[in-house]
C-alpha positions in Angstrom: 1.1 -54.6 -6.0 5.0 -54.9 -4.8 5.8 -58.5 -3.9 6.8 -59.1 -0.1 10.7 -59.2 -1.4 10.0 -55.6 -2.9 9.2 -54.3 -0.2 12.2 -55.7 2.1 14.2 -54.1 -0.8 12.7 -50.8 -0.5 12.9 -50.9 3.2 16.6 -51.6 2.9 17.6 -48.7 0.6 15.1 -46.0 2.4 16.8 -46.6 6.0 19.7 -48.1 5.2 19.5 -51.2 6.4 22.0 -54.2 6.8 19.4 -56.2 6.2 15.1 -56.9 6.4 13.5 -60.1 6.9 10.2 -61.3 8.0 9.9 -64.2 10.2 7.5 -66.4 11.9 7.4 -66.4 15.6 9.4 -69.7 15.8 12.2 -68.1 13.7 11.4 -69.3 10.1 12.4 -66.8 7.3 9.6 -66.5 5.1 11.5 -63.5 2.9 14.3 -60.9 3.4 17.8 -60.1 2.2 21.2 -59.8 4.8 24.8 -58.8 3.4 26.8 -61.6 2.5 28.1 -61.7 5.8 25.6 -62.3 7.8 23.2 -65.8 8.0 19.2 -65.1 7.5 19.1 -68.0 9.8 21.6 -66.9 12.8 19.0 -64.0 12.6 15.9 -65.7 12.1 17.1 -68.1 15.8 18.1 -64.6 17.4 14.5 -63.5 16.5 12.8 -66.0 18.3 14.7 -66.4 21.3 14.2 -62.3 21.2 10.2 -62.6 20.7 10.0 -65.9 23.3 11.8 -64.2 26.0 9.9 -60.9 25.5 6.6 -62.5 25.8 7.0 -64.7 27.9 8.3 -62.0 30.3 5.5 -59.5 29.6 3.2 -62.1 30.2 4.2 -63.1 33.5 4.2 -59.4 34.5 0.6 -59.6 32.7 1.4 -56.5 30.8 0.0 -58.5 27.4 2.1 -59.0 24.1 4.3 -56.2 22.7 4.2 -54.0 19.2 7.9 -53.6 18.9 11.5 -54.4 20.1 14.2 -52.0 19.5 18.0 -53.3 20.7 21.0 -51.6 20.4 24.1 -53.4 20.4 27.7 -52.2 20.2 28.0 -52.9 16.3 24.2 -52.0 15.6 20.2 -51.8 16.1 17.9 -54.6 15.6 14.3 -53.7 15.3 11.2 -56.5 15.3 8.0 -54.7 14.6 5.1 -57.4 14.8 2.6 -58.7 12.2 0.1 -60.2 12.6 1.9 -63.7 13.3 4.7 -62.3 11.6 7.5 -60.0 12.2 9.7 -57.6 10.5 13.0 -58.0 11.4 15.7 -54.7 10.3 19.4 -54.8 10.8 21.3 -51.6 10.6 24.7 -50.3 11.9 25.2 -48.7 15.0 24.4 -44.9 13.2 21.4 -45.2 11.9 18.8 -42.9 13.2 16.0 -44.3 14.9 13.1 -42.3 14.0 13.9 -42.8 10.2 14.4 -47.2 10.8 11.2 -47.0 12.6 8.9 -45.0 10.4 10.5 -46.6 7.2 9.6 -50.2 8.6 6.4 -49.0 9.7 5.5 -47.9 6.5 6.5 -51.3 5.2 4.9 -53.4 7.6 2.2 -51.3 6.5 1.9 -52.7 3.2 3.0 -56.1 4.4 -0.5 -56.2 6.2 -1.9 -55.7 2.9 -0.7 -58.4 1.3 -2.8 -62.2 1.1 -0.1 -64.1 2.4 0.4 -62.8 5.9 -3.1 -61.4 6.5 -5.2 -64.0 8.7 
């Protein structure tokens, strides 16, 4: 079986990708790759500001927790598919196609489910 870096690997190629990470819901990088100019940790903070906010705002409208969160910013797309207590985090530029970024990391997160370390 592919280890969890592997698979971010793969995941970058297939879509892409600036970068794939998986983090914990308070913003802890458990494994991932970024280009050299951008911090795993910058993204790892924006991830859990993103996640926090987005719960706590689904809550209140009691519409439950959420599967996904797709932004798109001027310079690019950030995508946060969840795991069970995890998330998959994918940076890409501003061009990428979203059906292909989304059923690339859903493929991955996919096989990320299968693995012993994030399965509870």
């Amino acid at each position: 079986m592919k280890s969890m870096d592997d698979l971010l690997r793969d995941l970058i190629k297939t879509v892409g990708a600036k970068g794939a990470l998986v983090v914990t819901n308070d913003g802890m990088v458990v494994a991932g790759f970024v280009r050299s100019d951008t911090r795993k940790d910058v993204v790892g903070a924006l991830s859990s500001f993103l996640i926090s906010a987005t719960n706590r705002c689904l809550m209140q409208g009691n519409v439950g927790g959420f599967n996904r969160i797709f932004l798109n910013a001027t310079h690019g797309k950030i995508l946060i598919q969840a795991l069970k207590g995890y998330f998959v985090v994918v940076l890409t530029d501003q061009f990428s196609d979203k059906t292909q970024l989304i059923d690339g990391t859903m493929r991955t997160a996919s096989k990320l489910r299968k693995l012993t370390t994030i399965q509870n």
